[in-house]
Structures are given as structure tokens and as C-alpha cells.
C-alpha positions in Angstrom: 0.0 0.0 0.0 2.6 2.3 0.8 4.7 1.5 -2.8 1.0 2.3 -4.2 0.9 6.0 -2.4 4.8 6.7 -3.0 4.2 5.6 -7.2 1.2 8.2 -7.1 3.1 11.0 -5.2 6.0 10.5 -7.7 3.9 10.5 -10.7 2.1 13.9 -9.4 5.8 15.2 -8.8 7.0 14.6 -12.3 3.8 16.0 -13.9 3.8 19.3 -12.0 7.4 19.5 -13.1 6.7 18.7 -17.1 3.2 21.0 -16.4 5.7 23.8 -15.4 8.3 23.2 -17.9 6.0 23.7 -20.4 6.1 27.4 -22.1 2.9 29.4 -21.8 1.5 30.9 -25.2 1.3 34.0 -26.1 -2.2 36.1 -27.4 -2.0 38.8 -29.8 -3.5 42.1 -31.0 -3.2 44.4 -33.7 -3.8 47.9 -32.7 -2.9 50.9 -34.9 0.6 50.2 -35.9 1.4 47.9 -33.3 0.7 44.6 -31.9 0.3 43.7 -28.2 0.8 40.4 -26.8 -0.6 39.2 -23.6 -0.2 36.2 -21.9 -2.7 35.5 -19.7 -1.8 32.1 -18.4 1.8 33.2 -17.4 2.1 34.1 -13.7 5.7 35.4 -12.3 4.2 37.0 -9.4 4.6 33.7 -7.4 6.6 31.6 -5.1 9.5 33.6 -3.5 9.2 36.3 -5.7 5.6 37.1 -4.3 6.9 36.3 -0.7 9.4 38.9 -0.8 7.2 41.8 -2.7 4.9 40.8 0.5 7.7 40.9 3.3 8.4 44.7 1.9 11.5 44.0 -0.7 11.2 46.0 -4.3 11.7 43.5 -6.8 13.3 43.8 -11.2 12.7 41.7 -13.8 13.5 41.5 -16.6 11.5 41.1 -19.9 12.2 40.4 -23.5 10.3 40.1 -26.5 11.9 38.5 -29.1 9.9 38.0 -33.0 11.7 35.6 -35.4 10.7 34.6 -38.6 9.3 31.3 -38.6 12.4 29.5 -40.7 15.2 31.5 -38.8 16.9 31.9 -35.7 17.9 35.2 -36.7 15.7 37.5 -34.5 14.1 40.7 -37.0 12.4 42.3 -33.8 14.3 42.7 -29.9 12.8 44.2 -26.9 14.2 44.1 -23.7 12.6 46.3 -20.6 13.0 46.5 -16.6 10.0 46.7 -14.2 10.1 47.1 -10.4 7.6 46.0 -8.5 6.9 46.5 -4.6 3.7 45.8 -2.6 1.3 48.1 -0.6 0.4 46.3 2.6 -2.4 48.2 3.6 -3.9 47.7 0.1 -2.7 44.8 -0.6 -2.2 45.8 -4.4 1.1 46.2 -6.5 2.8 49.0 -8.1 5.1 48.4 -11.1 7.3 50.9 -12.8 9.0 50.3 -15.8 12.5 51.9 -16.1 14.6 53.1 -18.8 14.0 55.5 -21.3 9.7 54.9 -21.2 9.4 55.3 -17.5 5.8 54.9 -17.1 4.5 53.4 -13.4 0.9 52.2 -12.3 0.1 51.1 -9.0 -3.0 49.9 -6.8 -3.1 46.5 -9.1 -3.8 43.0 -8.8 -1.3 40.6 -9.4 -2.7 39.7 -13.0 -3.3 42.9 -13.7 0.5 44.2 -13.3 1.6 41.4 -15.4 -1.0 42.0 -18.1 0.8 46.2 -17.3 4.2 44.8 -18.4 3.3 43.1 -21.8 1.0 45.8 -22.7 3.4 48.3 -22.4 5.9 46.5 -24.6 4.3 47.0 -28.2 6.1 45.3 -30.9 5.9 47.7 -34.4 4.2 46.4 -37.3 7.4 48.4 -39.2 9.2 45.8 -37.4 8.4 42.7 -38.2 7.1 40.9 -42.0 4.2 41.9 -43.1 3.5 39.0 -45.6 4.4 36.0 -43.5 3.9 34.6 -39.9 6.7 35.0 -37.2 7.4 33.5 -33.9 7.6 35.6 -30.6 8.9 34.6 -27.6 8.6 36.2 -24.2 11.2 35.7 -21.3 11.0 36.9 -18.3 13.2 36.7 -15.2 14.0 38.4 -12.1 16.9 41.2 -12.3 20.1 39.7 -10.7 21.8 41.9 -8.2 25.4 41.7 -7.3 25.3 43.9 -4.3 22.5 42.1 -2.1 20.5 44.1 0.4 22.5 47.5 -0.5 26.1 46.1 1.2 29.3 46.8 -0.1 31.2 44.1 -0.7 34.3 45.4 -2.1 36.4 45.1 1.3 37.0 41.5 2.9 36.3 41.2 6.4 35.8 37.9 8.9 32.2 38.3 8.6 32.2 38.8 5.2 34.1 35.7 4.5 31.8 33.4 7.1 29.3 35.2 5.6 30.7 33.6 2.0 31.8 30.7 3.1 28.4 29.8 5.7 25.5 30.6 2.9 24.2 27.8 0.8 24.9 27.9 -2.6 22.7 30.5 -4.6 19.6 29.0 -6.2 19.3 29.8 -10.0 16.9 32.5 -10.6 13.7 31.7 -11.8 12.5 32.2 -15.4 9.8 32.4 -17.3 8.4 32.0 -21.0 6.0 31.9 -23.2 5.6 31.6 -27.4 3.2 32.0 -30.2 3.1 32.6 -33.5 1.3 35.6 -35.5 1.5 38.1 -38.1 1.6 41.3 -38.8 -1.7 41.3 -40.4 
């Protein structure tokens, strides 16, 4: 009986596991001269990530969309932006800003609704993709990876910095997201 529950409990391990392996797709709209994608199954607002937003900590990721012809690897179309998120307690909503040359910011938003924020405010121009044939775009997304941890400097050595290197457990690799589809311009 126990061989029984242990088979099951594997199985349901390995199929959450392929489940989350699995790239989300991607949705797609033409407006005006550009085309937003969404993609509404995609949630990176989750696990740790979430945990941390909640406990007070700011949080970047990073997001690119990347169109390629469907034959190529070659990519015709590149967009990579940075949004930082942090979490009102009281309202229990988040507040993104996305950083660089757009700098736009919304806050008092759900969880899906700042994600949706992020993908709609990275159009991809019809100018920049073919207008005659289908293309493939991918969206990755991952958190920003920061050098200098909780503002320290690390640039001098000191006993406790060394324990401090030394003591930790090995980094665990960020986590990523992605999601594909397939459109066209038309």
C-alpha cells in the first residue's frame, strides 16, 4: 500500500514539473501600428518572488520580447525592458514601474493585472516585423540579478564577510519564465 501511495506522489511530482516546464502561449492584438501580446496564463508574481514583494522588498525583472521569422533563428524584432515591483500592505495591491528610457509606473493592481501592465506596455511595431508572413515571438522573463545584495558593499574583505561567503548555501538559480506563439503582422 505504501509502494502504491509513493508511485502516485512521484507521478504527481514529475507531472507538476513537465506542467511547469512547459512554455505558456502567447495572445496577440493588432492595434494601430502595433501589436500587443498578452499572456494570460503566465504568472511570475509567485513563489519567492511574491513572498518577498509581501515581506516589503522591491523587486526587477527583466522582460524580453523576441519576434523571429518562422524559418530563422535570426531574430528581425528585440525588446528588452525593466520593471520594479513592490507591494502596498495596507492595500494589498502592487505598483510596477518600468524603467529606462519609457518610464511609465501604475500602481493599486492586482497581481494579473500588473503582469497584463508589463506586456501591454511592450508593443512590438508592425514596421518591425514581415508583413506577408507569420513569425514566432517569444517572451522571457526573469528576475533582475543583483550583485550587491541588500544595499552592502562588498568590495572590502572582512571575517564576517568571509563566514558570511563561506556559511551561505549555494545560490539557487533565478527563476524564469516563458511563453511563445506565432502571429502576423496582419
Amino acid at each position: 500500500m505504501k509502494q502504491h501511495s509513493y508511485g502516485i506522489l512521484l507521478l504527481a511530482a514529475v507531472l507538476s514539473t513537465l506542467a511547469a516546464a512547459q512554455p505558456h502561449t502567447l495572445t496577440f492584438e493588432r492595434r494601430g501600428d502595433h501589436i500587443h501580446v498578452a499572456a494570460p496564463q503566465l504568472h511570475f508574481l509567485a513563489g519567492k518572488a511574491a513572498e518577498k514583494l509581501q515581506n516589503g522588498s522591491a523587486i526587477a525583472y527583466l522582460m524580453t520580447l523576441t519576434a523571429l521569422p518562422e524559418n530563422s533563428r535570426k531574430p528581425i524584432f528585440r525588446l528588452q525592458e525593466r520593471f520594479v515591483f513592490s507591494f502596498d500592505l495596507w492595500e494589498e495591491k502592487y505598483s510596477v514601474v518600468q524603467s529606462g528610457a519609457k518610464e511609465r509606473s501604475a500602481s493599486r493592481l492586482t497581481a494579473a493585472m500588473a503582469e497584463a501592465w508589463c506586456l501591454e506596455n511592450m508593443p512590438i511595431p508592425v514596421s518591425g516585423v514581415p508583413g506577408d508572413q507569420p513569425f514566432i515571438v517569444k517572451f522571457e522573463c526573469s528576475l533582475e540579478q543583483n550583485e550587491e545584495k541588500n544595499g552592502e558593499n562588498h568590495s572590502s574583505l572582512t571575517l564576517a564577510r568571509l563566514i558570511d561567503i563561506f556559511g551561505r548555501k549555494k545560490d539557487e538559480p533565478l527563476p524564469r519564465w516563458e511563453a511563445w506563439g506565432r502571429t502576423s503582422a496582419k
